[in-house]
C-alpha positions in Angstrom: -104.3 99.1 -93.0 -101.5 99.1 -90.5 -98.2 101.8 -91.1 -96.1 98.7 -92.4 -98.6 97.6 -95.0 -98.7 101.9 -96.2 -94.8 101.7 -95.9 -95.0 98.5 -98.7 -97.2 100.0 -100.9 -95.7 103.3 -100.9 -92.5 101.7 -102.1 -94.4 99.9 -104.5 -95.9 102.8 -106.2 -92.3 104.9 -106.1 -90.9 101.7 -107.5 -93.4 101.9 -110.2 -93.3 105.6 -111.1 -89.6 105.6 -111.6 -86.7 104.7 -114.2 -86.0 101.3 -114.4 -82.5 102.5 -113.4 -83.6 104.2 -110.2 -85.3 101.2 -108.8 -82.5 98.9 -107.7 -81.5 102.6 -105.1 -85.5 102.1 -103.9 -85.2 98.4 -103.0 -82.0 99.7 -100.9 -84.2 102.2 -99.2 -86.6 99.6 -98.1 -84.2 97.2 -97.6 -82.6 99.4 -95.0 -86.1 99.7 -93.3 -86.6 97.8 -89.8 -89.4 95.2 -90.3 -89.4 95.7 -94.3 -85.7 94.5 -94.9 -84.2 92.7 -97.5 -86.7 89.9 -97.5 -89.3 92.1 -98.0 -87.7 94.9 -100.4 -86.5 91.8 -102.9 -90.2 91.1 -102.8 -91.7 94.1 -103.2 -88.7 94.6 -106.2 -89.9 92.0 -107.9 -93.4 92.5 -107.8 -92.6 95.6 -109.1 -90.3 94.4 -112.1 -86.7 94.5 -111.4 -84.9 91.5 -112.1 -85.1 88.5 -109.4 -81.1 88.9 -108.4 -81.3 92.7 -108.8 -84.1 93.2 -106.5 -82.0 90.9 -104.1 -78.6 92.1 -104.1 -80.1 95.5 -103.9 -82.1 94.9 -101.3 -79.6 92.9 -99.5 -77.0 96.0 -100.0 -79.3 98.5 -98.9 -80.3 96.1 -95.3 -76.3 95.5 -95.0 -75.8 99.2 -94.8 -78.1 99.8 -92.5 -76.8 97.3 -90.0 -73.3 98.8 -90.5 -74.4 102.2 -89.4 -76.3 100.3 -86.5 -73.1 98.5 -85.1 -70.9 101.8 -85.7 -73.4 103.9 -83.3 -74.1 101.0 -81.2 -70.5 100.1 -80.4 -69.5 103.9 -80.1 -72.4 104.6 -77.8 -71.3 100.7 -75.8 -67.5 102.5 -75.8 -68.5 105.8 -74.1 -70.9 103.7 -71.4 -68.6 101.7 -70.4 -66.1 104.1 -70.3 -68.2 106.1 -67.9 -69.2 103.6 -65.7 -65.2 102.8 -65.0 -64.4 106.2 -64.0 -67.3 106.1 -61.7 -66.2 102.7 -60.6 -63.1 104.1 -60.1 -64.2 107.1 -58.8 -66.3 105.4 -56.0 -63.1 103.5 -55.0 -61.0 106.7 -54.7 -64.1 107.9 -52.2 -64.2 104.8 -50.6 -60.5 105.1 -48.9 -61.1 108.8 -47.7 -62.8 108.5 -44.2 -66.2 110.3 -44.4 -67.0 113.0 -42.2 -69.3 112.6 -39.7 -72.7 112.3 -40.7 -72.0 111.3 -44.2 -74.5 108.2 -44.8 -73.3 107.8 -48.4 -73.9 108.4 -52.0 -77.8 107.9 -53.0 -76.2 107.9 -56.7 -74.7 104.3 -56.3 -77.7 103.0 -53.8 -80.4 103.4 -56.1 -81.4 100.6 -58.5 -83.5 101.7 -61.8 -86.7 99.2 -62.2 -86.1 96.7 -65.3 -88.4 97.1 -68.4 -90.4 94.1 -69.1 -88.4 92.3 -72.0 -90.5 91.7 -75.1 -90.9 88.3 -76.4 -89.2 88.7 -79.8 -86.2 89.7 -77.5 -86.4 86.9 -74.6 -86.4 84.4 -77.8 -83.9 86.1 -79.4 -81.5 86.1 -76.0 -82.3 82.2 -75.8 -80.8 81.7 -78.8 -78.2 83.6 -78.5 -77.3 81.4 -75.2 -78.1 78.2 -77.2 -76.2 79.0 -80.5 -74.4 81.5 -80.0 -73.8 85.0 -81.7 -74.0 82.7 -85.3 -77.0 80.7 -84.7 -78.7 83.6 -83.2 -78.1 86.0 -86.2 -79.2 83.6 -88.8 -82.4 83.0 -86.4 -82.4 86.2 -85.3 -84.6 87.3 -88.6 -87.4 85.0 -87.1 -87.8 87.0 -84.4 -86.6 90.9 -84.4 -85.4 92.9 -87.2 -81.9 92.4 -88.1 -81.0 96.2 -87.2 -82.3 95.0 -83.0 -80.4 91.8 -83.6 -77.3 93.8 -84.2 -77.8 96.7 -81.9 -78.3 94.0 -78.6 -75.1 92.1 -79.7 -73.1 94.9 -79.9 -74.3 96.1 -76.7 -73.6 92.8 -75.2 -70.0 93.1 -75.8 -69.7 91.2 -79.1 -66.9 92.5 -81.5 -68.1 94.9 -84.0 -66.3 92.4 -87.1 -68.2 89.2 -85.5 -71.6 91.0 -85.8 -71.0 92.0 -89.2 -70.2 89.2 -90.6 -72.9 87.0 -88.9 -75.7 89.9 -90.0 -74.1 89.4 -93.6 -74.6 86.1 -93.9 -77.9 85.9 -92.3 -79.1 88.7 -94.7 -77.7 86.8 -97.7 -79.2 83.7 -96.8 -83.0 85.1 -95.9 -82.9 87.3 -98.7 -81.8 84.6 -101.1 -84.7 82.7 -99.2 -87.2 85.3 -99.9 -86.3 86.2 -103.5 -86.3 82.4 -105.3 -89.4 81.8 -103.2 -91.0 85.1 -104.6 -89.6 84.0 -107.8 -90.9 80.4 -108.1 -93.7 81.4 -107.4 -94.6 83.9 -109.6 -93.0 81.9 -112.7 -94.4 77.8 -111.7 -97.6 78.7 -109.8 -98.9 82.5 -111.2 -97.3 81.6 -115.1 -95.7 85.2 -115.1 
């Protein structure tokens, strides 16, 4: 059993073993959980007997919140980056029109190049959408590929606005989750008889 399948069926049990009144704050929990989300907590809510639209809006809350603290640290941590890399810009300008002394060959700080990482291929996908559809069609499809958390964090890091995110990751979270709930739902009540 893989960590993700132990992370489901630990909620599960919690979501069993406490108040009914309690449960909607668990399916937030694991709705604010990369890979579990709100797709999955709404499921695993109402396999465990909340209420269809409880289990979603909780669950749908909890991912929401998440993704809010994701684009806050994100966009601070963008801020201070860029930021840096001015005043070294600006910096290396300022060096540029002093005449070096003799012997100086130059800064090996700006001459060397850091080797890429090899992109994954939730991310290439992801990136390929976000040039086809832009920062919409690429949170709404973004679900199919990465967590919603990523999708956020490598918007905001490619200089999207911080309200543009947010409001693409709500309603991309609104619509898988309603996706995910009525589907759970259905099911359980036409095909299972529950």
């Amino acid at each position: 059993m893989n960590p993700i399948q132990e992370l489901i069926i630990n909620f599960q049990d919690l979501a069993a073993q406490v108040p009914e009144i309690i449960r909607p704050f668990i399916m937030m929990l694991a709705g604010a959980v990369p890979f579990i989300e709100a797709e999955g907590a709404s499921v695993i809510g109402i396999l465990g007997g909340l209420h269809p639209v409880v289990a979603g809006i909780a669950a749908a809350v909890g991912n929401f919140l998440s993704v809010v603290l994701v684009v806050l640290f994100t966009s601070r941590a963008r801020t201070a980056v860029t930021d840096r890399n001015t005043a070294r810009v600006a910096a290396a300008r300022r060096a540029e029109r002093v005449p070096a002394s003799l012997g100086y060959q130059g800064s090996a700080e700006f001459e060397e190049t850091v080797p890429a990482k090899p992109v994954s291929k939730g991310r290439q996908r992801f990136m390929k959408w976000l040039v086809r559809f832009g920062v919409p069609g690429a949170s709404i499809l973004g679900p199919l590929a990465i967590p919603t958390q990523f999708t956020s964090a490598i918007l905001i890091a490619s200089g999207t606005p911080r309200g543009w995110v947010l409001l693409w990751q709500g309603v991309a979270i609104v619509i898988w989750t309603t996706v995910a709930t009525v589907s759970v739902w259905a099911a359980l009540t036409y095909v299972v008889g529950v």
